[in-house]
C-alpha positions as CSV (number, residue, x, y, z in Angstrom):
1,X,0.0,0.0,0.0
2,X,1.8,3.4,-0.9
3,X,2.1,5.8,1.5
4,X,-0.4,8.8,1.5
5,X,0.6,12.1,2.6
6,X,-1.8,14.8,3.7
7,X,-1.1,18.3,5.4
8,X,-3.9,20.7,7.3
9,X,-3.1,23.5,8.7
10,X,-4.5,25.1,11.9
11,X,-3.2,29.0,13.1
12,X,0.5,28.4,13.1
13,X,0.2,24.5,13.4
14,X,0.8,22.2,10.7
15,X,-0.9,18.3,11.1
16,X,0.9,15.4,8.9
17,X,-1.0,13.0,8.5
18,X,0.6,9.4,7.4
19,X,-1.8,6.9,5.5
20,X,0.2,3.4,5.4
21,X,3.9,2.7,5.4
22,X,6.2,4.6,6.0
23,X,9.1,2.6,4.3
24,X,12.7,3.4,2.0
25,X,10.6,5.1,-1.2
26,X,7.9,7.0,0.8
27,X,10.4,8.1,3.7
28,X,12.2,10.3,0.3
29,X,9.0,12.2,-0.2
30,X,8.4,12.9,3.5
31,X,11.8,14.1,3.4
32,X,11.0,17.0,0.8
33,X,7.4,17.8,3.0
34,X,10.0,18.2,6.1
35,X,12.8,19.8,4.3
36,X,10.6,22.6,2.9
37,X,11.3,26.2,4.5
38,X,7.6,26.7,4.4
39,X,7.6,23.6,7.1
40,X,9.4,26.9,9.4
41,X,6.9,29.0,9.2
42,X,4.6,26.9,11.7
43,X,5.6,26.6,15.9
44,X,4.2,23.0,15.9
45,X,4.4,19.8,13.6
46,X,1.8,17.5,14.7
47,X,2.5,13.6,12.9
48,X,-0.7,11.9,13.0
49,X,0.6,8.4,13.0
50,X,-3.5,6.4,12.9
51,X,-3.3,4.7,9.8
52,X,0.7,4.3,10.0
53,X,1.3,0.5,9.6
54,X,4.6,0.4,9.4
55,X,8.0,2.4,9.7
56,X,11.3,1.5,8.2
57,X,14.8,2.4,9.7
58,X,14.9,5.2,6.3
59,X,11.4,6.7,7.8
60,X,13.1,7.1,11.6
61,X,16.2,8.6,9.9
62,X,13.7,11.1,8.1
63,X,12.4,12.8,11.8
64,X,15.6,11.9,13.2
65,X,17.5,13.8,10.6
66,X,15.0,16.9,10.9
67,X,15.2,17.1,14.8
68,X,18.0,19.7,15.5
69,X,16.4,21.8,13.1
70,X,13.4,21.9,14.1
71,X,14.4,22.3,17.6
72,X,16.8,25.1,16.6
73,X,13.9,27.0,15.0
74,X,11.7,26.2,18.6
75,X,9.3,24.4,16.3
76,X,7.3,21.1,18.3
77,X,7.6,18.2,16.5
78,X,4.4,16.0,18.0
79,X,3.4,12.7,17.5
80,X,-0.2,11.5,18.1
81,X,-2.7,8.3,17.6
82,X,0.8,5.9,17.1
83,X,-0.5,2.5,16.6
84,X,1.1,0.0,19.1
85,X,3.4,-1.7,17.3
86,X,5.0,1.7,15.4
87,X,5.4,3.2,19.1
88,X,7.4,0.0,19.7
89,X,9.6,0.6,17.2
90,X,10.2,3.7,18.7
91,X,10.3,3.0,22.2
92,X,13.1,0.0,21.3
93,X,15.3,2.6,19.8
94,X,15.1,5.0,22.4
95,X,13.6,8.0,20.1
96,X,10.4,8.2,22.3
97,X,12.8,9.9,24.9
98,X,14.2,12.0,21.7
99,X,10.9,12.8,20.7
100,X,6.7,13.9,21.5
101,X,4.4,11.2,21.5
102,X,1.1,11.6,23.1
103,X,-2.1,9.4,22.7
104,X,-4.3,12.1,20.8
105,X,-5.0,15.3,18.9
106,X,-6.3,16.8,22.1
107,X,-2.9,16.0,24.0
108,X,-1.0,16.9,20.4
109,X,-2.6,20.4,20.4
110,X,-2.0,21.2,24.3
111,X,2.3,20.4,24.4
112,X,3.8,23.9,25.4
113,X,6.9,24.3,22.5
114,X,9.3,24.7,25.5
């Protein structure tokens, strides 16, 4: 199933939403979504992770390799409604002490960007 990638944005939030897998090919065009300076203007990403299946090593290195930028810039970057076994993924490689995961929208829109 090819990953979908939709953006809506809210006041000076942007939501990612990820529809399926998150795998070598599809991490290259989340990449270019991340890597645009329009991605700047915003004080919070939010990542809605509900219908992301799966994530390959090349889709961690995507957020991983936009982190210190993002935090430079004192932009959020938030992750909500992670299925189970993605947050594992996660959680075994540390990166959910590296990064914002919260169970929903509502805890997505309330983290503080300090």
């Amino acid at each position: 199933m090819p990953m979908k990638i939709t953006n809506e944005v809210k006041d000076t939030t942007i939501i990612i939403t990820l529809d399926g897998e998150l795998d070598a090919s599809s991490s290259v065009v989340l990449d270019e979504e991340l890597a645009n300076p329009e991605i700047m203007k915003y004080s919070k990403i939010l990542v809605n992770c509900k219908n992301l299946h799966y994530i390959s090593s090349a889709g961690l290195g995507v957020f991983i390799s936009h982190l210190q930028r993002l935090e430079d810039a004192q932009i959020k970057l938030v992750f909500f409604n992670m299925q189970d076994k993605v947050r594992n993924v996660f959680e075994i490689l540390g990166l959910d002490l590296l990064m914002t995961i919260v169970s929903n929208y509502e805890e997505a829109i309330t983290v503080s960007n300090e």
